[in-house]
N, C-alpha and C positions, 0 to 999 in steps of 0.2 A: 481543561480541554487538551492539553498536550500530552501525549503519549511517553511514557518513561522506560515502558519496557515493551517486550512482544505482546504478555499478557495482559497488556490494556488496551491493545489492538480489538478493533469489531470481530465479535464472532467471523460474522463470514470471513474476516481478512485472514485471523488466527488458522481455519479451518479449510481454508482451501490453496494459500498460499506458501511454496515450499520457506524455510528460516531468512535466503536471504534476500526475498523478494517482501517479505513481513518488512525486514530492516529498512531497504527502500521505501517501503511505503511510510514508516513511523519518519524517516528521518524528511518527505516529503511534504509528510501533511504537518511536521510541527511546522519545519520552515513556512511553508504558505499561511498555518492558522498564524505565525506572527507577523507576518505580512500582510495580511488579509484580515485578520479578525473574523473570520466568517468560515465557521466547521463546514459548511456544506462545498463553500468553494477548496476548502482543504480538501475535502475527501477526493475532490474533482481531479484536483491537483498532486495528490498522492496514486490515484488510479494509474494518470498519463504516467508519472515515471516510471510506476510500475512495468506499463506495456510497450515502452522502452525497450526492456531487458526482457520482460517475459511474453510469453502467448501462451494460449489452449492449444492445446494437442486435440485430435479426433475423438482421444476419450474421455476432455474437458476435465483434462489435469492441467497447468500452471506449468510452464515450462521453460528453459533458460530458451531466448533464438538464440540459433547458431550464428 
C-alpha cells in the first residue's frame, strides 16, 4: 500500500499533478495509510495536503497558491 516513488502514485495523481505536489501527496498518504490503515482515508488525507499548497487554475491545471 505505501507509495516508494512518484511512479506508484495513481494514475490521475501521476498525471495531473505538477512533481512536487506528487511528493506531497506520496509523502501524505504513506503517513496517514500508517496511521490509519485504511487506503481510502489515506487517499482522503493525502488530497487535503495536497490543496494546502495547490489549487486549479481556470484551465484545471494544478497550481502552486500564491
Amino acid at each position: 500500500m505505501p507509495h516508494e516513488n512518484r511512479s506508484d502514485l495513481p494514475k490521475g495523481v501521476r498525471n495531473n499533478l505538477p512533481g512536487h505536489a506528487q511528493d506531497i501527496y506520496k509523502e501524505a498518504f504513506n503517513s496517514a495509510a500508517d496511521e490509519y490503515g485504511e487506503e481510502s482515508r489515506a487517499h482522503r488525507v493525502a488530497w487535503g495536503a495536497v490543496e494546502q499548497k495547490y489549487e486549479k487554475n481556470e484551465q484545471g491545471n494544478w497550481v502552486s497558491k500564491n
